[in-house]
N, C-alpha and C positions, 0 to 999 in steps of 0.2 A: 450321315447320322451323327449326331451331336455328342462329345462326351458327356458321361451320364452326372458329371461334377460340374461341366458346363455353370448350368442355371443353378445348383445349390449357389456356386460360388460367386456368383453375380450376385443375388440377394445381399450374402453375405459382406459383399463390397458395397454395395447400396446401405444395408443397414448402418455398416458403423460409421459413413460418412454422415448418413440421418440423425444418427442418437450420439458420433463426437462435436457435428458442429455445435460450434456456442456451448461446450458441457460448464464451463465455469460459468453460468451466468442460472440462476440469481446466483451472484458472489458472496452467499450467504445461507447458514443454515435454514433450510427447509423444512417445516413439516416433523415428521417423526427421525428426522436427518438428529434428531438433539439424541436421540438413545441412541441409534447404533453407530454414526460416528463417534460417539462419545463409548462405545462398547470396542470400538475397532480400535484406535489410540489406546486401549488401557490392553488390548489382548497386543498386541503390538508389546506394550513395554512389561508387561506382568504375565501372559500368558492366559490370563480370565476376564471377564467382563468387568466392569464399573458398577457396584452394586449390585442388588439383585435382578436376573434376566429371566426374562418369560418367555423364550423361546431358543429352540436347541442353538450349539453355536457355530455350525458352519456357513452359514449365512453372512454372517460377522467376519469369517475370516475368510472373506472372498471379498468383502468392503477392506479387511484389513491388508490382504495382498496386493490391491491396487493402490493404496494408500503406500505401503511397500516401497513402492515400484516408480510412480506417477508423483508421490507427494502429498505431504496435509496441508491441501487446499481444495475447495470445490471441485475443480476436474479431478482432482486423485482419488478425491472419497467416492467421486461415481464412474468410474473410468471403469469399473469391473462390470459397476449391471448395465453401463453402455455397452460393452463386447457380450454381456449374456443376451443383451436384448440380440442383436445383430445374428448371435449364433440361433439364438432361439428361431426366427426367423427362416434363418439355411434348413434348420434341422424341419420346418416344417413345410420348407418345398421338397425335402430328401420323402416324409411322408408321404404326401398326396403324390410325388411319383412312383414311389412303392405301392401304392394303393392304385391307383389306376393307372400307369404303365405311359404316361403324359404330361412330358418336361414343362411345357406350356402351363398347366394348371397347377403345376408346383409352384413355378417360378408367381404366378398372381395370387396363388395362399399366401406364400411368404411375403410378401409386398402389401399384401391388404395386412398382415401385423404389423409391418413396419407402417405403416397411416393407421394404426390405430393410437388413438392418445393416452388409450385406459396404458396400452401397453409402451408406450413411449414414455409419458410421462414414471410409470413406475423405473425404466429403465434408466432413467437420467435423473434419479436419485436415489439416495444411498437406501435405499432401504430392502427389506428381503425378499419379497416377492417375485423381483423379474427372476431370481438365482433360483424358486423353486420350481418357477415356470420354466426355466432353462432345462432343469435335471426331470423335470416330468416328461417333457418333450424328448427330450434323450429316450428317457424311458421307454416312452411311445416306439420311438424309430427303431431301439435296440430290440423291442421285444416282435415286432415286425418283420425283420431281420432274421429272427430266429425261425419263426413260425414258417414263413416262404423255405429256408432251408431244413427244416423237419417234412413241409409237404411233398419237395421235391423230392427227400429221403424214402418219403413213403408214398409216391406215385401217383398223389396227388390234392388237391386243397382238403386241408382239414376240415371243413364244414361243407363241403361236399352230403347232399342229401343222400339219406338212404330211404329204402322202406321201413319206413317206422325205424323201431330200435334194432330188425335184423342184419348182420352182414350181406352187404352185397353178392357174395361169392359163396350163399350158399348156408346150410344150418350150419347156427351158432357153434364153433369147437369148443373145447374146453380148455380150462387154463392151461392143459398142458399140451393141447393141441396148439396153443397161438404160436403164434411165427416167432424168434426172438427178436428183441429189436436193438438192432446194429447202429446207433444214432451216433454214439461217440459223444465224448465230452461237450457241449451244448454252452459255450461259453458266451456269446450272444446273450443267450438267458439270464447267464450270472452276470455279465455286463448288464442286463437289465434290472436285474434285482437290487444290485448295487447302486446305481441311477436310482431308483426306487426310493432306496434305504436312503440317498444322500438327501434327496427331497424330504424327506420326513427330518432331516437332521439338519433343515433350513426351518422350517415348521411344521409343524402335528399335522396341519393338516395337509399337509403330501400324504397322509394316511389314505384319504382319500380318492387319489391317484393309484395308489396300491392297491387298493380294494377293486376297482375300477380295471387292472393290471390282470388280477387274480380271478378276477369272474371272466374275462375274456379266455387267458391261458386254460383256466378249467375246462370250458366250453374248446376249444380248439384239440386239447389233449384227450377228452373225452373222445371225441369226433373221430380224431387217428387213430387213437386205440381201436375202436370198433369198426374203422376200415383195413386195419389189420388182421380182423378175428378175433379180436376178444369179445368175451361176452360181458354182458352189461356190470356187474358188480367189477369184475374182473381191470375196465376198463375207467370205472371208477376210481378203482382203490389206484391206477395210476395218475389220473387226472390229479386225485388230492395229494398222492406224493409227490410228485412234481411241482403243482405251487406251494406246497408245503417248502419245500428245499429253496426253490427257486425265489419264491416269490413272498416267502416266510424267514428261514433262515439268513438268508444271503441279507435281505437289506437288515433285519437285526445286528448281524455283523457290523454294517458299516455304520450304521447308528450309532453303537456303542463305541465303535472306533472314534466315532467322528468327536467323542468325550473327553479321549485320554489327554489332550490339553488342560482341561478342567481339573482332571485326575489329579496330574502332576502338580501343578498348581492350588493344590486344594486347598491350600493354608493361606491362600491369600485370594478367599473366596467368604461371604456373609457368613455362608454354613458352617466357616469351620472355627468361629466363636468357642463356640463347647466342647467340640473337640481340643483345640491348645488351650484351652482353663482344664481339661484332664489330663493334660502332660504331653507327652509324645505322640504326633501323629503317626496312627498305623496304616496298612491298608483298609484293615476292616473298616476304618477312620472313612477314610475317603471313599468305601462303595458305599457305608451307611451312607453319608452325606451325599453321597450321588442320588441312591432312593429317596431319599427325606427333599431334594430338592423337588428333581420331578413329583413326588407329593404335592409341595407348594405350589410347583407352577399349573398343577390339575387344578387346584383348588383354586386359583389366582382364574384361569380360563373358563371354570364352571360359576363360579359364582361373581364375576365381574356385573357390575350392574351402575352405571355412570353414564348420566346424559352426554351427549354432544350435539353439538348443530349440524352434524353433518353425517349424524346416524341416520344408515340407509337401509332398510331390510331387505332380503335377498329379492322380493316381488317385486321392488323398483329399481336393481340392476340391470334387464334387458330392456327398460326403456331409454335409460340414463337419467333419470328424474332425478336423483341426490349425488351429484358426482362433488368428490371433495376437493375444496383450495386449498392445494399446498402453500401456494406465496399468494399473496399480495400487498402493493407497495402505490399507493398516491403518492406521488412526490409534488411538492410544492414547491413556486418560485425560488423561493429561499434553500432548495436542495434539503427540503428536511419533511419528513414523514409528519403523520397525524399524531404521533407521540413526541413531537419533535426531537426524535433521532435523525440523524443524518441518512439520505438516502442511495442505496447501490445503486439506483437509475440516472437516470440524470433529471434534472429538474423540468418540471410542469409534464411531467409525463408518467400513467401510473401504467405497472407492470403484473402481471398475473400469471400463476401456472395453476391452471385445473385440469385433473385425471379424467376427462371426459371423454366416452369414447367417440369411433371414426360411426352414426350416425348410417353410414351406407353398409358397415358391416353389422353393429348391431338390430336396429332397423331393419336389414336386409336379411338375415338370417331369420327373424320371425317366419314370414310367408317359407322357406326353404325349410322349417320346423317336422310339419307335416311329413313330406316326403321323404325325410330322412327319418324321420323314426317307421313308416311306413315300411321303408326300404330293411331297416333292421329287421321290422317283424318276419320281414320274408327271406329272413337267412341271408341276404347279402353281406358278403364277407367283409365287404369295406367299410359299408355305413353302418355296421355294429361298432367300428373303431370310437368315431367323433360321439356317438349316441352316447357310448357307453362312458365314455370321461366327462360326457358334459351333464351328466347326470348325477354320476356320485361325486363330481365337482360343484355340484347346484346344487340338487335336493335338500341334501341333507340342512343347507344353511335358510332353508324357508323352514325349520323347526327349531330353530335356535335361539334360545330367548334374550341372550346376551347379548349386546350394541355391538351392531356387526355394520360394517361402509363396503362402500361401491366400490373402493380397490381391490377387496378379497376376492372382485371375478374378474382380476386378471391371469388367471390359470385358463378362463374360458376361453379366454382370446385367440390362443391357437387354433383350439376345436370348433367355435364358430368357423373360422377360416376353411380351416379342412373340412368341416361341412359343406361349407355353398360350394365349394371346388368340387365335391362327391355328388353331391342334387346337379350339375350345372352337366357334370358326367354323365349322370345316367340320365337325364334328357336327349341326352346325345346318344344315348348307346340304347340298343330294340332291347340288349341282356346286358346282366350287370359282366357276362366277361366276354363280351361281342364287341365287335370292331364300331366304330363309331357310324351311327346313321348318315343320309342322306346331308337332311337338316343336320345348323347348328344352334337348336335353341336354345339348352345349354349353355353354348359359348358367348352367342348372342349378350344374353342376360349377366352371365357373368363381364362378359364387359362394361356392360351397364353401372352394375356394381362398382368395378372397378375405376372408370373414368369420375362415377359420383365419390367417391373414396378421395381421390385423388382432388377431385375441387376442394371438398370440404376439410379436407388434411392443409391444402394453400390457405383455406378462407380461416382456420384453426388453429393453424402453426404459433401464429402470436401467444395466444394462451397457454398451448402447449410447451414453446420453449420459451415464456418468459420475456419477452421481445419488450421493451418498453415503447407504449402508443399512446396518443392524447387519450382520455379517460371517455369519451366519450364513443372510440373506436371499441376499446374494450366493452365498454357494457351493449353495443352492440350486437355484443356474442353471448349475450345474455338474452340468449331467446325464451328462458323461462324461469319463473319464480326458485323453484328450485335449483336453478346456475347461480344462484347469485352466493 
């Protein structure tokens, strides 16, 4: 029998060989690399961002610890969401073996993220995205964690059916007849909610993630309650106290924690103009200005409304129809671009990175759709997991009227994964907690998947990391109007 760290930690080692090689290249700012390395330098020597920021700051100071650490040069500004990509990754083969009790199927979740571009590409450059993918995933696996040791606590899986809304064990007792419960401090959870709260303090919408957190622990806590004997209101009111604390206060905490650099610094921040024209900054100084910001930055996120060429609405994310260029660079004879600047590639060869995803897992997860929400309806404890985050990680941005791009679903990129792993399982399996059938059509399929992942991650790498090729290699990979 294999240690159970085995396969996390290979992924693990796979990943950051994946997303360190080549990090310096393009040798040159990228994309939205102009804000936040330019926000990470200025929190580096002041404490505060560069101007006004539209999004919370810890994200920034994970760009600015590798920077730190590594250096202000291309690989230092992204040497941090290289390692998040790489962890995100482990963390999501530690899932799919938590979820279905099979190293195997963990170890090709995590590896179909690492071949995917949406999530490569985000990871090998500076920007915030892979760090709230990282602390969501944490989330995931923390809160996972806990629930497996509350049901062993209580004898058995939390979402265990019953008849209808009665106790198994008999008429409903009364509040004061239920059993007490002996759980002991639940820190797992608060490690979860933390994780939680640090996502939202990358950007708002880790909200989303939480919410997604918070209807699952509801549902679980419910479930235990009433396989202990409580009765329904009864088991209720702990359901809501529990992610009230857990999954309410805790990450509020860490949010507001995650400020106090701004805090400190607050005088050498836009907002605190009015405040030093009235004399001495106070504290009051610095919480008003903390409210007054987050004001602006609601107002700044709701009413944004600005073209771009590579506005993508959330309906043409799971095809990849508007996937965006971070770089591109023709380089000509003469070593000089079409602005004739000098060029980071080498001459007569033009370079690309585009966020596009791996093709075998988005594409492939369509068909796999079905029988995982299927599988949730029918109380399967596993497939509510991936359902449930890829839902109030999606949905909500097919109603959003504000210019939204195809990189804001790289959150989904884990939970695609751990879906086809869950669908690929229970093909395999006669019940979602029976030993594996006869047949492996499941695994079958899933390899499929996988070897197709792995061609088109070879045939894609160029664009992905940036690779300088004759220009007529690259447009190649420009299989549709929308790639280009």
């Amino acid at each position: 029998m294999r240690p159970p760290w085995l396969v996390p930690t290979a992924v693990l080692l796979a990943g950051t060989v994946l997303l360190l090689v080549g990090l310096g290249q393009p040798a040159t700012i990228v994309f939205d690399e102009v804000y936040y390395v330019t926000d990470a330098r200025s929190m580096l020597a002041t404490g505060v961002e560069h101007g006004f920021a539209v999004h919370p700051p810890l994200g920034k100071w994970a760009i600015a610890a590798g920077m730190a650490v590594a250096g202000d040069h291309p690989a230092g500004w992204r040497v941090a969401g290289a390692l998040a990509g790489a962890a995100t990754a482990a963390l999501v083969a530690l899932v799919v073996r938590r979820l279905t009790g099979r190293d195997a199927l963990g170890g090709v979740a995590g590896l179909l993220v690492l071949l995917d571009g949406v999530l490569l590409v985000q990871a090998r450059t500076a920007m915030l995205d892979v760090h709230l993918v990282l602390l969501v995933v944490l989330g995931t696996w923390l809160l996972l964690v806990d629930r497996d040791r509350a049901d062993a606590r209580s004898g058995g899986p939390s979402d265990a059916p019953t008849d209808g809304d009665a106790p198994t064990d008999g008429d409903a007792p009364t509040d004061g007849d239920a059993p007490p419960d002996r759980a002991g401090p639940r820190w797992w959870l608060v490690a979860a909610g933390a994780a939680f709260g640090a996502a939202v303090a990358v950007k708002w919408s880790g909200a989303l993630a939480l919410l997604a957190a918070g209807v699952l622990l509801a549902i679980w806590e419910h479930a235990r309650a009433r396989r202990r004997g409580r009765v329904r209101g009864a088991a209720a009111r702990r359901s809501l106290a529990t992610v009230t604390v857990f999954l309410g206060l805790v990450p509020l905490l860490v949010y507001a924690l995650s400020w106090t650099p701004w805090l400190v610094g607050f005088e050498r921040t836009p907002a605190a103009a009015e405040a030093r024209a009235a004399g001495d900054i106070t504290l009051a100084d610095r919480l008003s200005g903390l409210v007054d910001h987050h004001r602006q930055v609601a107002d700044f996120h709701l009413h944004l409304d600005a073209d771009h060429p590579y506005r993508a609405t959330a309906a043409t994310w799971p095809l990849q129809q508007r996937p965006v260029v971070y770089h591109y660079e023709a380089c000509g004879p003469d070593g000089r671009d079409g602005d004739g600047e000098r060029c980071t590639g080498p001459p007569g060869r033009t370079s690309e990175v585009i966020a596009l995803g791996n093709l075998a897992l988005w594409w492939g997860f369509l068909p796999a759709l079905p029988l995982l929400v299927v599988a949730a309806i029918r109380h399967d404890r596993r497939a509510s997991v991936p359902a449930a985050f890829l839902a109030a990680q999606y949905l909500p941005w097919l109603v959003v009227a504000r210019p939204v791009f195809a990189f804001y679903a790289a959150p989904l990129v884990p939970y695609l994964a751990i879906g086809i792993a869950l669908v690929a399982d229970r093909l395999d399996r006669p019940a979602p907690d029976g030993p594996p059938r006869g047949g492996r059509t499941g695994s079958v399929l899933l390899a499929v998947v996988m070897l197709a992942a792995a061609a088109l991650f070879v045939y894609f790498a160029p664009v992905w990391y940036g690779i300088p090729l004759p220009d007529d290699a690259i447009r190649a990979r420009w299989w549709f109007d929308g790639w280009v």
